[in-house]
N, C-alpha and C positions, 0 to 999 in steps of 0.2 A: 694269776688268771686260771679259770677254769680250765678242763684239756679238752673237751668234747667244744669250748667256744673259741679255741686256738685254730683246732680240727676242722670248723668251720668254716672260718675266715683262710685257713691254707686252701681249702675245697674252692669258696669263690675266687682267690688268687689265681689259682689252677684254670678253673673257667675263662674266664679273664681275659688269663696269657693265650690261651687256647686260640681264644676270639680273634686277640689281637696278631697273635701269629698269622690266621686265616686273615683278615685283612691288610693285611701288610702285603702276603704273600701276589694278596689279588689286586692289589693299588698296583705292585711292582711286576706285575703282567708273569709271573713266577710259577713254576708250579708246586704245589704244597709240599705233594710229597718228597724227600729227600734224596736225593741221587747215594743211594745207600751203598755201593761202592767208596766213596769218599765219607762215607761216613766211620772209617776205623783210620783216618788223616790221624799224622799227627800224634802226639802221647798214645794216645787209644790203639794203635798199630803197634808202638811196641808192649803196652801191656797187652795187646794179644800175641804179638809173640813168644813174650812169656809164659801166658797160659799154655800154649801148644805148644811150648819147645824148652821152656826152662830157661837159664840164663845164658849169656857166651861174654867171652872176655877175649879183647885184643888189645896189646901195649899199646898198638901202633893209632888206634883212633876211639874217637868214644865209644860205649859199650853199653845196653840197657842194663847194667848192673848199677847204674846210677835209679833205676825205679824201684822200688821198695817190694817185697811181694804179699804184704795184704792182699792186694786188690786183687792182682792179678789171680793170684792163688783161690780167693774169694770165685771169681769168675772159672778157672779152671770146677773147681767141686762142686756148683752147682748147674755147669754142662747148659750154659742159658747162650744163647745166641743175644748181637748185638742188641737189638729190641730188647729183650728178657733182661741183659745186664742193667739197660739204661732205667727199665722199670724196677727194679730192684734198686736201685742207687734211688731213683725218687722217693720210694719206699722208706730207705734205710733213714733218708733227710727229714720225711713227711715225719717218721718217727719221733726221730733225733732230735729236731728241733721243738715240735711241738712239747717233749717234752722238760727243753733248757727254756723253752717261752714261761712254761709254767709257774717258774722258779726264776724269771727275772724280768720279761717285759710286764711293764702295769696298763696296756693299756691295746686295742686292734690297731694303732696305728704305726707303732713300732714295729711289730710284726707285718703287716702292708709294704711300710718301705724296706721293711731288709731284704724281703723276697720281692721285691721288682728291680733292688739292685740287678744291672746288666750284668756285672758277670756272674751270678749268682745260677744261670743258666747250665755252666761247670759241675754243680749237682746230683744233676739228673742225664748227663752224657757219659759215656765208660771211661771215665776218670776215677781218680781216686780221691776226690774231695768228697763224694755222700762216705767214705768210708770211714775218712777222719774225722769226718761232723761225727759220727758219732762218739768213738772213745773221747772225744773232747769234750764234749758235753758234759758225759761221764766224769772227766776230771773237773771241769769247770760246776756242777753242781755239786763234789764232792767239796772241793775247797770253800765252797760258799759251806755247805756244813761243816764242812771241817772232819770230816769221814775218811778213814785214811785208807778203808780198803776200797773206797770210789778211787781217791786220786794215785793209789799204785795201779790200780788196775789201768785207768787210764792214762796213765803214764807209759805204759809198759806197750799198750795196744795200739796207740799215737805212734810208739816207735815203730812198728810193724808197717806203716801204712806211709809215712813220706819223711822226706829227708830233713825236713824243715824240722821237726823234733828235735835233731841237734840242739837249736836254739833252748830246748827245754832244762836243760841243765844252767847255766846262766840263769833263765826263767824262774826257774823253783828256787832255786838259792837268794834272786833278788827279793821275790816277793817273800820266803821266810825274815829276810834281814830286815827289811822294809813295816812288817806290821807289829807293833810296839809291845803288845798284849800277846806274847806268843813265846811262853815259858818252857817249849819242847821244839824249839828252833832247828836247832844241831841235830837233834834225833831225826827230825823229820827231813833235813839236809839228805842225814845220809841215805835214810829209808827209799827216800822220794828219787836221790843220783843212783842208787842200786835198782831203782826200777827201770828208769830210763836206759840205763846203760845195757840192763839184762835184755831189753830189746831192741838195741843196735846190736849189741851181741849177737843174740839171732839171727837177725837178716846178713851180720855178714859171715856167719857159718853158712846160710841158706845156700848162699854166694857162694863159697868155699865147696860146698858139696859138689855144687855143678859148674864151677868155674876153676877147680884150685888153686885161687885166687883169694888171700884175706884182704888186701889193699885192692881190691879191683875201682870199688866206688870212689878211692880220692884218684886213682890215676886216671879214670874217667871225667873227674873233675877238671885235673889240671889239663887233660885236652881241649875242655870247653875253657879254659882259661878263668878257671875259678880260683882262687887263691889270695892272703893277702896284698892291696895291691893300693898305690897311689890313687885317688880318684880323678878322672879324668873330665876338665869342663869343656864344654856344656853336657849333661848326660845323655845317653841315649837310649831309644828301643827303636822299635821296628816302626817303619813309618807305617802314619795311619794310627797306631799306636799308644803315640806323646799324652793322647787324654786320659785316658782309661791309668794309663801304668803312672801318669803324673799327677792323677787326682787321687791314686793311691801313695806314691809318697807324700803326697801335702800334709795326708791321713797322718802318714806315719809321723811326720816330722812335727806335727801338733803333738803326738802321742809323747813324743820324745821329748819337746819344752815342759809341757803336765810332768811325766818322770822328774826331770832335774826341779819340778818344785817341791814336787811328794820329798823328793831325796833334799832339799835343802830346810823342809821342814822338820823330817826325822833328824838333821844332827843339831837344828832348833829344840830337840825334845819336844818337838810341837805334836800335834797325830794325825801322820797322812790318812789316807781311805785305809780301813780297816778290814775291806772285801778282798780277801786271797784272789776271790775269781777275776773280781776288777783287777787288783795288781796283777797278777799273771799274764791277763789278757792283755793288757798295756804294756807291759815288757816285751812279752813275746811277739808284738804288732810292731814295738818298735826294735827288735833284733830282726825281724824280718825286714823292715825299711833298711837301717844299718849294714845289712849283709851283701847288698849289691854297690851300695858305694861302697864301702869300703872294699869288697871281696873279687868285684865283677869291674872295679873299674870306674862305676856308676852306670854299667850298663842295668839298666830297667826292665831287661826283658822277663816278661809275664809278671810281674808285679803284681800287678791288678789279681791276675788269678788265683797270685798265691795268698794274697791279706783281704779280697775282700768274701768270698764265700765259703768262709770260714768260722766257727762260733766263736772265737775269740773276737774277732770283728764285730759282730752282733753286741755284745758283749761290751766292750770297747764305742762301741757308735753309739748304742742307747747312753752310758754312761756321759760322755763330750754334749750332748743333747742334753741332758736333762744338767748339766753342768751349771749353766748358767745362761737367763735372761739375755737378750740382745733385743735393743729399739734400733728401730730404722738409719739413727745416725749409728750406732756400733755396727750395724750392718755397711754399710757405705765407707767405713774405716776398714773394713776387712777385706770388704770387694778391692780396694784400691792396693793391700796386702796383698793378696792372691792372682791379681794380675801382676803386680812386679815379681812376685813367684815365678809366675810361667814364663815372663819374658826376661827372667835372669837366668832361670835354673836350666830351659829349652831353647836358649837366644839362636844358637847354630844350627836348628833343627828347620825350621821351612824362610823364607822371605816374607820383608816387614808386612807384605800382602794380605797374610793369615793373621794378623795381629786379630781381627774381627774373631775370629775361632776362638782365641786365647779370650777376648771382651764375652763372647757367649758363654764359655766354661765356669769364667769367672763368675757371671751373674746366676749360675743355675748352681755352682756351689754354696752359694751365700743362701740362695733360699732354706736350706738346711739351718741356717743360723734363723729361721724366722718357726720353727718349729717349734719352739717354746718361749715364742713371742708371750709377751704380758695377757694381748689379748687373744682370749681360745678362738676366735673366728679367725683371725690373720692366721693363727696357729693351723685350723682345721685347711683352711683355703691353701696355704704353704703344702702340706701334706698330700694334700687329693690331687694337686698340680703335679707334684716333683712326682707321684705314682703315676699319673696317664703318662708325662715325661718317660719316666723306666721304664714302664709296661712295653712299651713301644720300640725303646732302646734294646731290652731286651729279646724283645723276639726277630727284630735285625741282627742281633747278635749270634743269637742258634740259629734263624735261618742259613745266616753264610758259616755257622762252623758245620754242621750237618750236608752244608753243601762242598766239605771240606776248603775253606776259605779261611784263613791264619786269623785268630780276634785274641790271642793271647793264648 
């Protein structure tokens, strides 16, 4: 797609959300503005601690040396106040993405719904997701060319900015194994693990400098109770919660049956996808799902935020979408799938009461499976529903975190 017609269409998003924020605000008798004391809630409090004060480390309980310092760093050298940062992160995404849209969505409706996803909101707040949208990008348009000083660079800048890059080593090594036509495999291994690694290396000298601490960020971990660990049924997150964080592992665990066919067709000699970016993006979607069951217990928390406004999920989403056709009976098959999902996966989580919530989740996730309905009109009417849907969701969603209120 064009980038001035990508550029557009994010403009009237933006308007949009705008609206819809202002009516929401004023249906809920609310006032617009943000109780901007509570607006550094949360993550954003300790990257501003960061910025003003550098890192600190204590054996004895968690320590912000589990946050990465792109961001904060980012924020320290450009001396912007919380407003300034938050415009700057829309900035850095507005960029970012219009220009991985360029290079992979085919059409304005892909683009509509990625950005009305709810959490997608994360962005444009003093977070560090507009910072890793971008080096991702960067890697993920390099791998689709096959450019090696895109994907070290953006290997290397990804590790700067969150911890989830871990996952990228795994990541790069599967999708080299995995694409069949790919006679510089092992080079690119090790090329691609010496990027990544040179920038975890960093962040924990950064640590080191101002903490003398090299292990600070896993003993920080194992306070939070991160480690390999049994997983525990039924899963959990934070109530209020169960949707958001559980219609992101559904994500994942789709992502993760696709995988084991890609992988049962490559020892077929058969040829899975051939798009490094697509592979990577589905690896790395599904090491992110994997990592809290198995690491956390199955606890769920922030899920949501961490796999779904992300370019890898962009990425990942258009790809399961355009995957394949569904008529109204595969749809109806599926809906009946994804409610026994929620009421196996979250059984201990509210009384058979709420079952109705789990029947609503259910139904508004399937209309995604009608998006590349046979017929374009089902198709278009699917698409413009599930966005006034989002649009709406999401500006509930920035309204209460703005108004420091816990949404992931």
């Amino acid at each position: 797609m064009a980038y001035g017609a990508i550029l557009k269409f994010i403009f009237i998003h933006f308007v949009l959300l705008a609206i819809a924020f202002a009516v929401y605000a004023s249906c809920m008798h609310f006032p617009v503005l943000p109780q901007w004391p509570k607006f550094l809630a949360f993550d954003a409090g300790h990257y501003d601690i960061i910025k003003n004060n550098g890192y600190s480390f204590s054996p004895d309980h968690g320590s912000n040396v589990a946050f990465f310092p792109g961001f904060p760093f980012l924020w320290r050298y450009t001396g912007l106040g919380r407003v300034g940062i938050s415009l700057l992160n829309l900035g850095i995404f507005v960029f970012s993405f219009s220009f991985l849209s360029c290079f992979f969505a085919k059409n304005k409706i892909e683009i509509f719904i990625f950005l009305s996803l709810p959490p997608i909101f994360f962005l444009f707040v003093p977070y560090s997701e507009a910072l890793f949208f971008l080096p991702s990008s960067l890697l993920l348009i390099g791998l689709l060319k096959r450019n090696h000083i895109m994907i070290i660079a953006g290997l290397f800048l990804c590790s700067l900015c969150r911890s989830a890059s871990n996952i990228f080593i795994p990541a790069i090594i599967a999708t080299e194994l995995l694409v069949i036509e790919n006679a510089h495999r092992f080079r690119n291994i090790v090329l691609y693990t010496a990027s990544s690694l040179a920038g975890m290396f960093l962040v924990a000298w950064i640590q080191f400098e101002q903490t003398g601490q090299w292990w600070g960020f896993m003993t920080t971990q194992s306070h939070w109770e991160v480690g390999f660990r049994k997983p525990e049924w039924p899963f959990r997150t934070w109530w209020g919660m169960e949707y958001l964080d559980g219609a992101a592992l559904l994500a994942g665990v789709v992502v993760c049956v696709i995988l084991i066919y890609m992988g049962w067709k490559f020892l077929k000699r058969q040829r899975p996808e051939e798009n490094k970016a697509v592979l990577f993006s589905l690896v790395f979607i599904a090491g992110l799902t994997m990592f809290p069951v198995f690491f956390k217990a199955g606890n769920l928390f922030s899920l949501s935020r961490y796999i779904v406004p992300s370019a890898f999920f962009f990425i990942s989403g258009i790809y399961l979408v355009r995957l394949r056709e569904f008529s109204f009976k595969g749809v109806a098959v599926v809906f009946i799938l994804i409610l026994g999902f929620w009421l196996i996966t979250f059984r201990g989580f509210r009384p058979a009461s709420d079952i109705p919530g789990y029947f609503i989740i259910s139904l508004y996730l399937c209309v995604y499976l009608l998006l590349n309905h046979k017929s374009a009109k089902i198709g278009i009417i699917a698409a413009w529903g599930l966005y006034a849907i989002n649009i709406f969701l999401q500006a509930h969603l920035f309204y209460r975190h703005i108004n420091g209120h816990w949404v992931g």
